[in-house]
BAVEXZA-126426 format. One record per residue: residue in one letter; y negated, z negated, x of N, C-alpha, C in turn. Coordinates in steps of 0.1 Angstrom, whole numbers, plus 5000, padded with zeros to 4 digits. Layout:
BEGIN
AYZXYZXYZX...
end
This chain:
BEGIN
X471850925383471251025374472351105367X472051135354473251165345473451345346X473751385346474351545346474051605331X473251685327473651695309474851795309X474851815298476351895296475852025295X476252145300475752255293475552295276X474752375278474752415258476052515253X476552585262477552615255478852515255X479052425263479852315260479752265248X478252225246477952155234478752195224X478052355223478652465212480052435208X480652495219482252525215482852375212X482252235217482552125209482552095195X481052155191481052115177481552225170X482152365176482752445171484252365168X484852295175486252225177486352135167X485252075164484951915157485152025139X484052135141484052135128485252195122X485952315133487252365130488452225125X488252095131488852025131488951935118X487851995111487651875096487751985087X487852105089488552195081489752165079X490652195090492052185087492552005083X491151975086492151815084491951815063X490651875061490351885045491151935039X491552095049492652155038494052135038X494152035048495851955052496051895038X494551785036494951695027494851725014X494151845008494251924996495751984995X496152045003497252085002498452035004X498351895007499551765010498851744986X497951694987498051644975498051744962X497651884963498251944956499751974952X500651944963501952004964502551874959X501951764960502251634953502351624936X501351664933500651674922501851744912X501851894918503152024916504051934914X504451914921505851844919506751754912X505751664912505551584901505351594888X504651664889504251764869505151844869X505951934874506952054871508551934867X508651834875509851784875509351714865X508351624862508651594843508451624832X508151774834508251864826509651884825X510451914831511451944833512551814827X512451734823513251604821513651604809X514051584801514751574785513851474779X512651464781511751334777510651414766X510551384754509551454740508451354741X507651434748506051314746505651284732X505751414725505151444709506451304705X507451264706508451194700507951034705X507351074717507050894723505050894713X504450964705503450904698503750934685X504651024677504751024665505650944657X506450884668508050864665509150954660X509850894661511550984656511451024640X510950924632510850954621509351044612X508751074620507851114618507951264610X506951324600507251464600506851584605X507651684600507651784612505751834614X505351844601503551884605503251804613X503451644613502851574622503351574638X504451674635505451664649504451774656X504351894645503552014650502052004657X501351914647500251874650499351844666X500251734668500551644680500951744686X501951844687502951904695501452014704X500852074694499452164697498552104702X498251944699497051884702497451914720X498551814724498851854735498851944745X499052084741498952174746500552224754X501552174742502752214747503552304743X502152434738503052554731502352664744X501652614748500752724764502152694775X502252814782503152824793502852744806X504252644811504152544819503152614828X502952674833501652704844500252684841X500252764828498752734825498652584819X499952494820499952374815499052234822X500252324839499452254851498052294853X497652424853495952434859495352314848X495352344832494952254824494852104834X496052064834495951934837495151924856X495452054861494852034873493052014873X492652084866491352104860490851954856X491551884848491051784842491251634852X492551704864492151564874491151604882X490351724884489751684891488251664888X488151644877486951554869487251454868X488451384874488551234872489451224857X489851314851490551254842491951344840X493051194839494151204841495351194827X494451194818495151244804494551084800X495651064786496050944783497350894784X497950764785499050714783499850734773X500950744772501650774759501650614756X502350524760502150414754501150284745X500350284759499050214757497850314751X497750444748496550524747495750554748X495850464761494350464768494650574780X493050594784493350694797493950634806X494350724812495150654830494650584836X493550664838492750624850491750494847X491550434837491250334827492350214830X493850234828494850174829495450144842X495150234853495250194867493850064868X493050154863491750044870491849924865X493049884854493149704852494049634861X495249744858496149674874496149644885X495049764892495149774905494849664914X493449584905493349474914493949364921X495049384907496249214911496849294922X497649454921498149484932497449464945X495949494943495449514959495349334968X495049214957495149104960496649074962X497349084957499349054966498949114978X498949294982499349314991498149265002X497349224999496249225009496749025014X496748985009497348845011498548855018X499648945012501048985021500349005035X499749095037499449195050498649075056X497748965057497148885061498648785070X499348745062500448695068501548755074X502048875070502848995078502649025090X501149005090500349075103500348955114X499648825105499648705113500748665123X501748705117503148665123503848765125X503848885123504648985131503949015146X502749045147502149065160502548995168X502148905167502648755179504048755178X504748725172506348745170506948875185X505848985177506649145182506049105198X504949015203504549055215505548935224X505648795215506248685224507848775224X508648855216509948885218510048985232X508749105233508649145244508649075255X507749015255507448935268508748875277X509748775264510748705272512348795265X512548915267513048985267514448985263X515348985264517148965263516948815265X516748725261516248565262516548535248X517048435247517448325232516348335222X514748335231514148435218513648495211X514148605224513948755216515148765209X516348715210517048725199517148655184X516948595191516148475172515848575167X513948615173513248695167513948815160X514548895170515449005163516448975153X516848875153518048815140517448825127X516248735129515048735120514948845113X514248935119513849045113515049135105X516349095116517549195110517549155093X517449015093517448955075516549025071X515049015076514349115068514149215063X515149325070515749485067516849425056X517749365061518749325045518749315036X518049205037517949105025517549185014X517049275001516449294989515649174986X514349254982512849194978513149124966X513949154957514749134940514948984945X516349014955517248914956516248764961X515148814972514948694979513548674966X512748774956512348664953513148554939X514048634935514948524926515448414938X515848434945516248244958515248184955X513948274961512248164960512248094949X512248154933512248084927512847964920X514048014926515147934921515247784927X514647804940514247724948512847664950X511947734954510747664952509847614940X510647694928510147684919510647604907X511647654906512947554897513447424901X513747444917514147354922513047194928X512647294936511247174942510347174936X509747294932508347264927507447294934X507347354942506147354951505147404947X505647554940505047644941504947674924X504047764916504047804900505047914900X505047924891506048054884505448184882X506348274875505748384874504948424871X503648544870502248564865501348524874X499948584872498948554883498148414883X498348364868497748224864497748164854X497848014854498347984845498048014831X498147994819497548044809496147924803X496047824806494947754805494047754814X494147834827492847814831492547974833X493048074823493248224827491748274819X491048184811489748184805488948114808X489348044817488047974824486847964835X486648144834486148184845485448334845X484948384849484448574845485448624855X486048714852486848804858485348924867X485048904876484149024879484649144888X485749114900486349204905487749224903X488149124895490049154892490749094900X489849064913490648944924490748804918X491848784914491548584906491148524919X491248564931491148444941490148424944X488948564945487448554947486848524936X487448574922486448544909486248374909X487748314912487748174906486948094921X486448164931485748074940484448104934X484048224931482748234928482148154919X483448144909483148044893482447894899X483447894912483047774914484447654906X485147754897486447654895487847654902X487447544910488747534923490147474917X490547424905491547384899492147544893X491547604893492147784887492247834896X491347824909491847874924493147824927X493347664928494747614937495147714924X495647714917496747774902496847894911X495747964911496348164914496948134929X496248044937497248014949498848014950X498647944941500147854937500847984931X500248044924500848184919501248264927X500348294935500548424945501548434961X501648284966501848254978503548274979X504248244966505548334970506048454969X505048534960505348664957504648754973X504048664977502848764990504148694998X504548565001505648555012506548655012X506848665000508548815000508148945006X507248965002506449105003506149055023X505549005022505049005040505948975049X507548915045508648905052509249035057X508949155047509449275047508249325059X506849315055505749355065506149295083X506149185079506349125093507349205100X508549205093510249275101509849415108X509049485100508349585104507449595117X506549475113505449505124505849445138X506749375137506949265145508449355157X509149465148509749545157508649635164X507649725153507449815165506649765174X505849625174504849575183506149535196X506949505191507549475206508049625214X508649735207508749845211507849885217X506249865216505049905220504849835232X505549655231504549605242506149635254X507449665250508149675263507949785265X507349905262506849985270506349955277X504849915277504049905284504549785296X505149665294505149575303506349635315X506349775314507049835325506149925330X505049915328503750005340503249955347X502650015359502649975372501349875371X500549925360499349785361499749625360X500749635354501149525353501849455359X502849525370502849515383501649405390X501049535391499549505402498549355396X498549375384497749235378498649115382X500049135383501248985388501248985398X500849095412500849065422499048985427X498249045421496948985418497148855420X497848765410498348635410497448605395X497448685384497248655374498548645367X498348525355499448475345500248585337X501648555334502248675328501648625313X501148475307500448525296499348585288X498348575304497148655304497448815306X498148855319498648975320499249065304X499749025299500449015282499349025269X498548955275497248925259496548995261X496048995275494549055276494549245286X495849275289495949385293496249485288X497749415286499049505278498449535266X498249435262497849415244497349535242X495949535246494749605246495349725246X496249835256497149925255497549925245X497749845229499049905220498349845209X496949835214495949825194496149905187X496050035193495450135185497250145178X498150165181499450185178500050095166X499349965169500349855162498949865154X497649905148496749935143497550005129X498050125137498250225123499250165123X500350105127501750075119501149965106X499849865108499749765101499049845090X498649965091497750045083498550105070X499450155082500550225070501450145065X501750015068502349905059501549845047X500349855052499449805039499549925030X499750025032499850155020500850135017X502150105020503650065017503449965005X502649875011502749725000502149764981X501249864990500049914975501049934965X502050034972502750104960504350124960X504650014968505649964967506349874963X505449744958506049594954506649664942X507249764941507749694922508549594919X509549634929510449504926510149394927X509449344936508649204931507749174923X507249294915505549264908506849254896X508049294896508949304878509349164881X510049094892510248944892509748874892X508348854895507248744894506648814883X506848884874505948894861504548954866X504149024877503149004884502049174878X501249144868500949254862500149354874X500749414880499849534886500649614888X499649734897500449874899502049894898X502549814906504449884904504749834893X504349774888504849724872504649814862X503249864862503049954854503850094855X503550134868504550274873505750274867X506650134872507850094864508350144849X507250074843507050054830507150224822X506350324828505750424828506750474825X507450464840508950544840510150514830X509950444827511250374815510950404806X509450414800509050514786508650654789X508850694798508750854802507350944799X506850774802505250854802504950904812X505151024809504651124825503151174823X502151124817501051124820500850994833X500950914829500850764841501650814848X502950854851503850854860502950974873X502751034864501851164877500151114878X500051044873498550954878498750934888X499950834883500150654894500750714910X501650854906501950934920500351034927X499551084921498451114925497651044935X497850864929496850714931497250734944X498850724944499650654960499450784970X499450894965498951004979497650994984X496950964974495450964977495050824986X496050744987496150584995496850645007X497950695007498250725021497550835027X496950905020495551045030494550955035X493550865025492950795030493550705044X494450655043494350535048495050595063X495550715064495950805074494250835081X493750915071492250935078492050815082X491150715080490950595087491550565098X492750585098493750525113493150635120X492750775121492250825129491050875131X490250775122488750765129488650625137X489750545136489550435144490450455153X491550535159491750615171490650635180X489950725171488950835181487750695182X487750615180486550495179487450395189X488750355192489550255199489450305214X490550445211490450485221489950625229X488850625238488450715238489150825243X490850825251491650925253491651005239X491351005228491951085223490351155213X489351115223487851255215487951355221
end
């Protein structure tokens, strides 16, 4: 027979829960405003003439004036930012100085190709650093666990630049295995409805599998470079995680039991270091989002870091403080998540 809980327990619980989505609400307003700030004061601050990147150099001065007002770059940098604070949070984030289109219009064409790299990367980063990070625990100062660790040491080294110019130089130039730069070829890049921006789900849906193998063939070295870097990552702290644990006394007790050290390992230890090796894989997938640039600029690979890239080289600090807004708003999210699936993994920490 179950006990209920008293009602003032109840109380002062959902007093804790609600105090608790306060501060976590106003953590994250105030992590992404101070982002926001920062980013708008410092490219304001830069020797960069927006009115010069749409009228040109040669333009004249009424039309310099014109533009210069449309803007709103005669109002004092403060009331510059509220303006622009105001307007992100109706969802709009100016226009581009380049392209002319809105931001948030111009993210939503890229983002897809980025979110298909990194999500393909993180499918194989994860596949192979887990198992990697648990078998180097397991057989410890052993031939290897040092492979493994050698391994990974290249993967801190090496530059994403450098290894994907080898890839291509090699699987592409050389052997052939693999396509070239871009997400697909250019004859089969119309042969299909684009409905979510993923070429790999649109072209199964199409039902045309000769444009599927192609974006395959496109994607599988640029997601290898990128999830080499993932793996080196995941694949350290999972072993950090599991030789903790394979030094506690349950594990002990399960080997004297006369259970296997690979069952003891998979089905015990493991289970202790989900939730851990969980958010490291969590927070790597937010790494990948808005990190590839250097690979999305070598493989030609049109998404997010390319554009950001791009942004920054024409001093479009409209996109430049979007594309910085995008990536806070990916690591708040993707932080929350890791700890609603804490409090859902393990229940030590409701």
């Amino acid at each position: 027979m179950q006990v209920a809980a008293p009602k003032g327990y109840l109380t002062r619980r959902r007093k804790r829960q609600l105090r608790g989505a306060v501060l976590t609400i106003g953590s994250v307003g105030v992590t992404l405003l101070g982002l926001v700030a920062l980013t708008f004061f410092i490219g304001r601050m830069l020797p960069l003439d927006p009115v010069i990147k749409i009228v040109g150099e040669n333009a004249p001065q009424a039309a310099y004036d014109r533009v210069y007002l449309e803007l709103g770059l005669d109002r004092p940098l403060f009331i510059q930012f509220l303006n622009y604070l105001g307007d992100a949070l109706t969802l709009d984030l100016g226009n581009s100085l380049t392209s002319g289109r809105p931001v948030l219009e111009d993210i939503a064409r890229v983002f897809p190709a980025t979110i298909e790299l990194a999500t393909v990367a993180m499918i194989i980063g994860t596949g192979l650093g887990v198992p990697l990070g648990v078998i180097s625990a397991m057989y410890a100062n052993t031939w290897i666990d040092h492979l493994v660790r050698t391994v990974c040491l290249i993967g801190y080294s090496a530059p994403n630049f450098w290894l994907g110019l080898m890839g291509l130089m090699v699987f592409y130039a050389g052997l052939g295995w693999v396509s070239g730069p871009g997400r697909i070829g250019f004859i089969h890049e119309y042969g299909f409805e684009q409905r979510t921006g993923l070429l790999l789900i649109d072209t199964a849906m199409a039902g045309n599998w000769d444009a599927f193998r192609n974006a395959v063939s496109h994607i599988v070295l640029p997601a290898s470079i990128l999830a080499f870097g993932a793996m080196t990552y995941i694949s350290r702290m999972t072993r950090s995680f599991m030789a903790a644990q394979l030094t506690q006394e349950y594990i002990i007790t399960a080997r004297v039991k006369g259970l296997s050290w690979r069952r003891t390992v998979w089905r015990h230890a493991f289970r202790n270091i989900a939730v851990q090796v969980l958010t490291v894989v969590a927070l790597s997938y937010a790494f990948l989002l808005e990190g590839a640039v250097l690979t999305e600029t070598v493989f030609a690979w049109p998404g997010f870091g390319r554009y950001l890239t791009s942004a920054l080289l024409a001093g479009d600090m409209n996109a430049v403080v979007g594309c910085t807004l995008i990536i806070g708003l990916i690591f708040v999210t993707i932080n929350l998540i890791c700890d609603v699936l804490y409090r859902v993994l393990d229940p030590r920490t409701r």
